[in-house]
DOKOLDO-847674 format. One line per 4 residues: number of its first residue (from 1); their letters; for each residue x, y, z of N, C-alpha, C. Coordinates in steps of 0.001 Angstrom, whole numbers. Last residue first. Layout:
NUM	a	X/Y/Z/X/Y/Z/X/Y/Z ~ ...
//
This chain:
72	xxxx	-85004/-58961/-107718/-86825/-58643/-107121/-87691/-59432/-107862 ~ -81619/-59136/-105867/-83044/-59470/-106888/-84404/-59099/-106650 ~ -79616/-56735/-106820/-80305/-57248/-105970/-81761/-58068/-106684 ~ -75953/-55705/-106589/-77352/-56062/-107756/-78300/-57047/-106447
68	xxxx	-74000/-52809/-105882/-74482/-54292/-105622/-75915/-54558/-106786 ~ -72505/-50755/-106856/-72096/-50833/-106088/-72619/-52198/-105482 ~ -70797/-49773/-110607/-72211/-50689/-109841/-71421/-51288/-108116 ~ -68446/-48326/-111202/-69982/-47557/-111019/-70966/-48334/-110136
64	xxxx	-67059/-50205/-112687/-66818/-50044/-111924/-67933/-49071/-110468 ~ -67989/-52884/-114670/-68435/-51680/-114435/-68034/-51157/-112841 ~ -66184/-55438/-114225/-66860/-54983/-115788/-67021/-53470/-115251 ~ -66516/-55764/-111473/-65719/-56472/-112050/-65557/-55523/-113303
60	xxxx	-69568/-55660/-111049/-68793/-54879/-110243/-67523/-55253/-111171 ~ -70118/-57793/-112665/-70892/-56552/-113256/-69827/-55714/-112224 ~ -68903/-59921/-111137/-68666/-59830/-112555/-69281/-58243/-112958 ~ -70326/-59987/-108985/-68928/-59880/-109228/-68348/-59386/-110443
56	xxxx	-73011/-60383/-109469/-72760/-58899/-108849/-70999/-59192/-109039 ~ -73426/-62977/-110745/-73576/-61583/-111278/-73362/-60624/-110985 ~ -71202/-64973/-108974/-71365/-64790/-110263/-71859/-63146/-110965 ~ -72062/-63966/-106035/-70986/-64464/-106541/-70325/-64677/-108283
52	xxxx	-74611/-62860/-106068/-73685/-62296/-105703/-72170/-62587/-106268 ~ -76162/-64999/-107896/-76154/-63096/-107532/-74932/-62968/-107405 ~ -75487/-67541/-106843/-75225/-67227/-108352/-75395/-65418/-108103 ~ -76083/-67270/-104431/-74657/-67730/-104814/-74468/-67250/-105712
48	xxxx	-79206/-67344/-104796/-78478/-66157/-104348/-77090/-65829/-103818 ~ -79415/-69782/-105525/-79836/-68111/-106573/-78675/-67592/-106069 ~ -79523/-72243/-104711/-78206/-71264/-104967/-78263/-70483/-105537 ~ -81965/-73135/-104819/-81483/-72558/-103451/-80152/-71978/-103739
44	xxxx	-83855/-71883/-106732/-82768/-72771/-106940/-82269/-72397/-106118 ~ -86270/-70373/-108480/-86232/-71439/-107552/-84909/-72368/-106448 ~ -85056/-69067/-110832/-86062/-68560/-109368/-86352/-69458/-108406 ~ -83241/-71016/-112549/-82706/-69749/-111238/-83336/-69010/-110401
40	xxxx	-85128/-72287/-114033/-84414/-73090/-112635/-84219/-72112/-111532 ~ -86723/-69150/-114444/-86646/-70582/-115055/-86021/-71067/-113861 ~ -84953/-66128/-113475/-85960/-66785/-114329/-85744/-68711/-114228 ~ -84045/-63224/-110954/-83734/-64450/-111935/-84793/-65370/-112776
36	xxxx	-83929/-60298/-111688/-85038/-60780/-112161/-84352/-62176/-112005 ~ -82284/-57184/-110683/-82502/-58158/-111557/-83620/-59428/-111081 ~ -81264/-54025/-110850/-81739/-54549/-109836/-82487/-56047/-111445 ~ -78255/-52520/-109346/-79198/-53099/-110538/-79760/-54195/-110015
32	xxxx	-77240/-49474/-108000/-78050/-50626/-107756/-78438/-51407/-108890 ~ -76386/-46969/-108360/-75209/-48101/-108509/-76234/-49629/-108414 ~ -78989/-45613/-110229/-77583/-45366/-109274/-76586/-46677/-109357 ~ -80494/-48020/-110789/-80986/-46855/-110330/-79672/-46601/-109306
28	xxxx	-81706/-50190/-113002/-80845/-49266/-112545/-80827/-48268/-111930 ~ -83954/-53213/-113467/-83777/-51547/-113254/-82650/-51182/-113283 ~ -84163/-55884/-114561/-85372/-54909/-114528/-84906/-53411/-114141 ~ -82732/-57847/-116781/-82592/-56542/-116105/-83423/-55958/-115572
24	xxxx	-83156/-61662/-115739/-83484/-60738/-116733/-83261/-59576/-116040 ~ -81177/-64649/-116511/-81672/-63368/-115657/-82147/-62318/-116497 ~ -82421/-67920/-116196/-81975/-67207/-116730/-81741/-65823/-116264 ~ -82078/-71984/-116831/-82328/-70720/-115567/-82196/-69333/-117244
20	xxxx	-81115/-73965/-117333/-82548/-73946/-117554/-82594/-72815/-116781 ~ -78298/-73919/-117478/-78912/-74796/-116275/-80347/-74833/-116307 ~ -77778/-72389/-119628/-77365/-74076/-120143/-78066/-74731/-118464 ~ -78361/-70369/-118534/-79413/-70808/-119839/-79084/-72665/-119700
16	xxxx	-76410/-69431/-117704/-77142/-69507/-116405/-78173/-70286/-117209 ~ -74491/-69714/-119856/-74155/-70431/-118303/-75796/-70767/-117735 ~ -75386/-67191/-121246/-75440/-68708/-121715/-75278/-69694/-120509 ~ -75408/-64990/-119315/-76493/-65734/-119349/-76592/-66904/-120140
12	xxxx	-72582/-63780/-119142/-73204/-64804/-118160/-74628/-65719/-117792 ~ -72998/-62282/-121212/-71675/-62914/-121023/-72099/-64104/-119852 ~ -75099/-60400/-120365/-75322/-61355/-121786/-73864/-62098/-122118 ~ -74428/-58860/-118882/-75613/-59897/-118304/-75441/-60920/-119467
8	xxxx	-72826/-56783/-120025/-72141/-57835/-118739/-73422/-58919/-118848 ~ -74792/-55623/-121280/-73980/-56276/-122059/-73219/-57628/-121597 ~ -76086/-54703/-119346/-77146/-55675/-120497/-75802/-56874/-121160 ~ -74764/-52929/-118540/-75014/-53916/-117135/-75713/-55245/-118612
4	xxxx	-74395/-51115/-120899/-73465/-51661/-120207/-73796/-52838/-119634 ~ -77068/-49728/-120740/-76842/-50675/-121919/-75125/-51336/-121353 ~ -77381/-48338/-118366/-78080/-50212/-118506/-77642/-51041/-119317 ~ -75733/-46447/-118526/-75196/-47571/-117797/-76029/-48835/-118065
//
């Protein structure tokens, strides 16, 4: 499944790149993936718009298996 969640991540990381941001995978574990934002996107009071709304939609969306993504 990571190489899946990698694939979904790499459809939505030019976007998150073109804002100076970025995400990186750090785990999987069951339905959980668990991610990293970077650059603008660790700071950026709409991280956690962009999570849910952008990366956990889309990876739920893509992979039916993933039940939420969380950041650490």
């Amino acid at each position: 499944m990571r190489t899946d969640v990698e694939k979904v991540l790499g459809k939505i990381r030019p976007a998150l790149q073109a804002d100076g941001g970025d995400v990186e995978l750090v785990d999987v574990e069951g339905g959980v993936v668990k991610v990293r934002l970077t650059g603008a996107c660790g700071g950026c009071p709409m991280a956690n718009v962009t999570l849910k709304n952008g990366i956990e939609a889309l990876l739920k969306r893509e992979i039916p298996s993933v039940d939420r993504v969380e950041s650490v």
